[in-house]
N, C-alpha and C positions, 0 to 999 in steps of 0.2 A: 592271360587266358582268353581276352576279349581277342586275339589274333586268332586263334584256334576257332573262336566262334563263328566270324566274318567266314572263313575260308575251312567249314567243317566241311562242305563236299570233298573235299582231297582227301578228307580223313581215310576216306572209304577206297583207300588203298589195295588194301589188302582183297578187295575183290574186285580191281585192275584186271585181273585175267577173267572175269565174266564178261568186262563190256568187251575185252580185244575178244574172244570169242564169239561176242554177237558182230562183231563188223567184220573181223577175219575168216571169210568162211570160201567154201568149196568154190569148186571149179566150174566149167560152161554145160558141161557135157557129165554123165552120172557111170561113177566108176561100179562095173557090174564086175565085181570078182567075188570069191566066197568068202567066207569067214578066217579062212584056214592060210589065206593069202596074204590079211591085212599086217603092218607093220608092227602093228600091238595086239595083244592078246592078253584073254582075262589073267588074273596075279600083276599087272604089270603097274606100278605107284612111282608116282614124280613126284618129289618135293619141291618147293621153292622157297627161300627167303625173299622177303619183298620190302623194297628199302625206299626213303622218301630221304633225298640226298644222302649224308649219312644216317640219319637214323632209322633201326630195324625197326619197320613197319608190323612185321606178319609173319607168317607162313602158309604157303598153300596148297594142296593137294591134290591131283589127279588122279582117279586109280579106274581101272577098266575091271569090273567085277566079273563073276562066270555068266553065260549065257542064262536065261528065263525068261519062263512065260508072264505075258502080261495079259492081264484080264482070261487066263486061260484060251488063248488062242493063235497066238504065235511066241516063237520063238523073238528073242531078242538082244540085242547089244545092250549094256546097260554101264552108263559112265555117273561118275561123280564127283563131283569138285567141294572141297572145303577150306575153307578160307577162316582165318583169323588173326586177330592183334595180341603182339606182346607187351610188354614189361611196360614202358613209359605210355603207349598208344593205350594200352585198356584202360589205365589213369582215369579216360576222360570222353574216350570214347570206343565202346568195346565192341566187337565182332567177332560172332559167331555164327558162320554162313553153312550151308548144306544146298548142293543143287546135286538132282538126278537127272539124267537122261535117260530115256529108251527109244531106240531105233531099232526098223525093221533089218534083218542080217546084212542085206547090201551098203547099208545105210545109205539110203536113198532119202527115206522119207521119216520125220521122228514119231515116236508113240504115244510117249507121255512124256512131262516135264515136272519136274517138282523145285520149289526151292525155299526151305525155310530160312529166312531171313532174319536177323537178329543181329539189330544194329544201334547201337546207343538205343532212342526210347523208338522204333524202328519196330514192331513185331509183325511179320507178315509169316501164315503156310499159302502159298502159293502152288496151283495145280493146273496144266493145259491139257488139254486131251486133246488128241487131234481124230479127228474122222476122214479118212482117206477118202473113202466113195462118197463121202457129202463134198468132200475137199474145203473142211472148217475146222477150227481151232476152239475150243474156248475157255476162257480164262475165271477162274475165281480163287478167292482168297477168302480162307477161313470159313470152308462153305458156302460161300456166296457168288454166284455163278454171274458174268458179264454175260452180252449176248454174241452169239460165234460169229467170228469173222472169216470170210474169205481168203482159203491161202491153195496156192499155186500144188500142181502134185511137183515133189520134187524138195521142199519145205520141210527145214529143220530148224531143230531150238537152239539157242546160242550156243551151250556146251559142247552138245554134237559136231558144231561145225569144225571144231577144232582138229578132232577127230577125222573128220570127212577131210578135210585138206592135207592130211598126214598120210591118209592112204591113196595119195597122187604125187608120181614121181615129179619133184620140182625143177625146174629151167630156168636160166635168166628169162629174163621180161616178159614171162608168161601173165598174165593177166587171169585173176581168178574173180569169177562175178556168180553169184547163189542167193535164192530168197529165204529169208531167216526169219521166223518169230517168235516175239515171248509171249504171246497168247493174247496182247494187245494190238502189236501193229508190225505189219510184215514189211521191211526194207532188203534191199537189191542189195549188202553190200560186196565192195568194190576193192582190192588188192592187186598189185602188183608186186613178184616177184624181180628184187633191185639187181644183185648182184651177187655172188660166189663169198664167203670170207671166212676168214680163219678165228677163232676164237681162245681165246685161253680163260677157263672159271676153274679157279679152286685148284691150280694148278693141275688142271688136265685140258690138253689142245683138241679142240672139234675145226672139222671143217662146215661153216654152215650156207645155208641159204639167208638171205638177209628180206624178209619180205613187208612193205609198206603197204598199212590198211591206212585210206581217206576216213577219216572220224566226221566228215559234215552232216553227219546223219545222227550224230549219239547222242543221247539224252542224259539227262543226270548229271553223272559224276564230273563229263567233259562239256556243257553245255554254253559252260562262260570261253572255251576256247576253239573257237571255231573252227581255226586252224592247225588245231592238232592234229600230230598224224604219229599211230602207232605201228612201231616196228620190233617183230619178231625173227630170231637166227634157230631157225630151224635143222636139223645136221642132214647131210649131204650122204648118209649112208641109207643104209635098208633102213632101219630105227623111225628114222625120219622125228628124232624127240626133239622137242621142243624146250632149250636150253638155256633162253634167253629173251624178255621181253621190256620192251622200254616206251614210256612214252612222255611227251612234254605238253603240260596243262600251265593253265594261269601262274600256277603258285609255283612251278620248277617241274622237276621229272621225276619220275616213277620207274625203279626196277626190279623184276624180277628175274633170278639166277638161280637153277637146277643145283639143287645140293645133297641129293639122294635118288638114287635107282633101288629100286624092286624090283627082279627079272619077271617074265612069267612063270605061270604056275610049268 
C-alpha cells in the first residue's frame, strides 16, 4: 500500500483527459463558422476506458449537451466531462469528477467553467467566470472568490479546448498554439500535429491524426515528469472524434480508448 502512497498522483488517472485538454488546445487563428457546421453536436457522448498498464483504471465521458442560456444572455455551447474509478482503483482511491464548459457559439471565447472535484479526501466546487469586455477570469472554490486575472480575448477553459481543435480540419505538421485557463493561470499551450495513422480499438479500424502536446507547462498530475509529452489519434474524417489518448509519466503510461458512441440528437 506504501507504493500507492509514494506515487498517488498517477492515481488520478482517470482524469488524464482534463490535463491533455488543458495543454492540447486550438489553433493560431479563430475558426469563425456557425453552430450548425461544427463536427459535434448537442446528443453526441464518448466513452472511454482508461487504463494504467494493464489495470482498468476508470471511465470517462464527453457529452456535448443542447444549446443555453447562461446567465440569461446569450446563447451557448455547453460540454461536460466525467471521470471516474473502478473496481480495484476506488479500493483506495476514489474519483468522482464533473467539469462543465460554456462557450460562446463560435467558440472563440469560454463563459463559464465548473468542476466538482472529488477525489480521495480532495473536495473542491470549483467556479471561473470570465468577463470578456474586462478580459478577466476569476476563480473560486466553495464560494470563495480569488482575485481576477488577466486573460487574452480569444481564451478558453481546458475542456473547451478540446472541442475547439476538433472543429479545425487537421494536417500533418500543423502546429496548433491557443491561451487557455482554469481561472488561475493562463498558459500558451503548444502541439503539433505528427503524422497520418491507421488505428484499430475494439476491433474497429480508424484512420487517425496522431497529435503531440509538449507537457512542460503542466502542474499536478505530470509535474514529477517533465519530459512528458502527450499524444492523441484523433480520426481523419468529418467526426474529427477523439479515439485514442496516451501519455508517459514517472510511474509508466496512461491510456485512454473510445468504447462507446452516442450519435446526436
Amino acid at each position: 500500500m506504501r507504493m500507492f502512497e509514494k506515487s498517488r498522483f498517477w492515481i488520478i488517472a482517470p482524469v488524464l483527459l482534463v490535463v491533455m485538454i488543458w495543454q492540447l488546445v486550438g489553433l493560431i487563428s479563430v475558426v469563425e463558422s456557425s453552430p450548425a457546421d461544427f463536427p459535434f453536436q448537442p446528443g453526441e457522448r464518448l466513452v472511454y476506458k482508461l487504463r494504467w498498464g494493464v489495470v482498468t483504471a476508470g471511465y470517462a465521458e464527453l457529452e456535448v449537451l443542447p444549446f443555453v442560456q447562461v446567465n440569461g444572455e446569450e446563447d451557448a455551447w455547453h460540454f461536460i466531462l466525467k471521470v471516474r474509478t473502478s473496481g480495484f482503483v476506488d479500493l483506495f482511491y476514489k474519483v468522482r469528477d464533473r467539469i462543465e464548459s460554456y462557450t460562446d457559439l463560435t467558440l472563440t471565447n469560454s463563459i463559464l467553467y465548473r468542476k466538482e472535484q472529488r477525489e480521495g479526501n480532495t473536495d473542491r466546487d470549483v467556479v471561473v467566470s470570465f468577463d470578456r469586455v474586462a478580459r478577466s477570469a476569476v476563480y473560486s472554490n466553495k464560494g470563495a472568490a480569488q482575485n481576477a486575472i488577466v486573460v487574452k480575448d480569444g481564451t478558453i477553459d481546458p475542456l473547451a479546448s478540446l472541442y475547439y481543435i476538433r472543429n479545425w480540419p487537421l494536417a500533418e505538421n500543423l502546429e496548433i498554439v491557443k491561451p487557455v485557463t482554469d481561472g488561475k493561470k493562463v498558459v500558451s499551450g503548444v502541439a503539433r500535429v505528427v503524422r497520418r495513422e491507421r488505428l484499430k480499438i475494439g476491433g474497429i479500424k480508424y484512420d487517425t491524426f496522431l497529435v503531440e502536446a509538449d507537457l512542460k507547462e503542466v502542474r499536478g498530475v505530470f509535474e514529477k515528469s517533465k519530459k512528458s509529452k502527450l499524444r492523441m489519434w484523433i480520426t481523419a474524417d468529418n467526426r474529427r472524434l477523439l479515439v485514442k489518448v496516451k501519455s508517459k509519466v514517472v510511474v509508466g503510461s496512461f491510456t485512454g480508448t473510445l468504447v462507446e458512441i452516442s450519435d446526436p440528437l
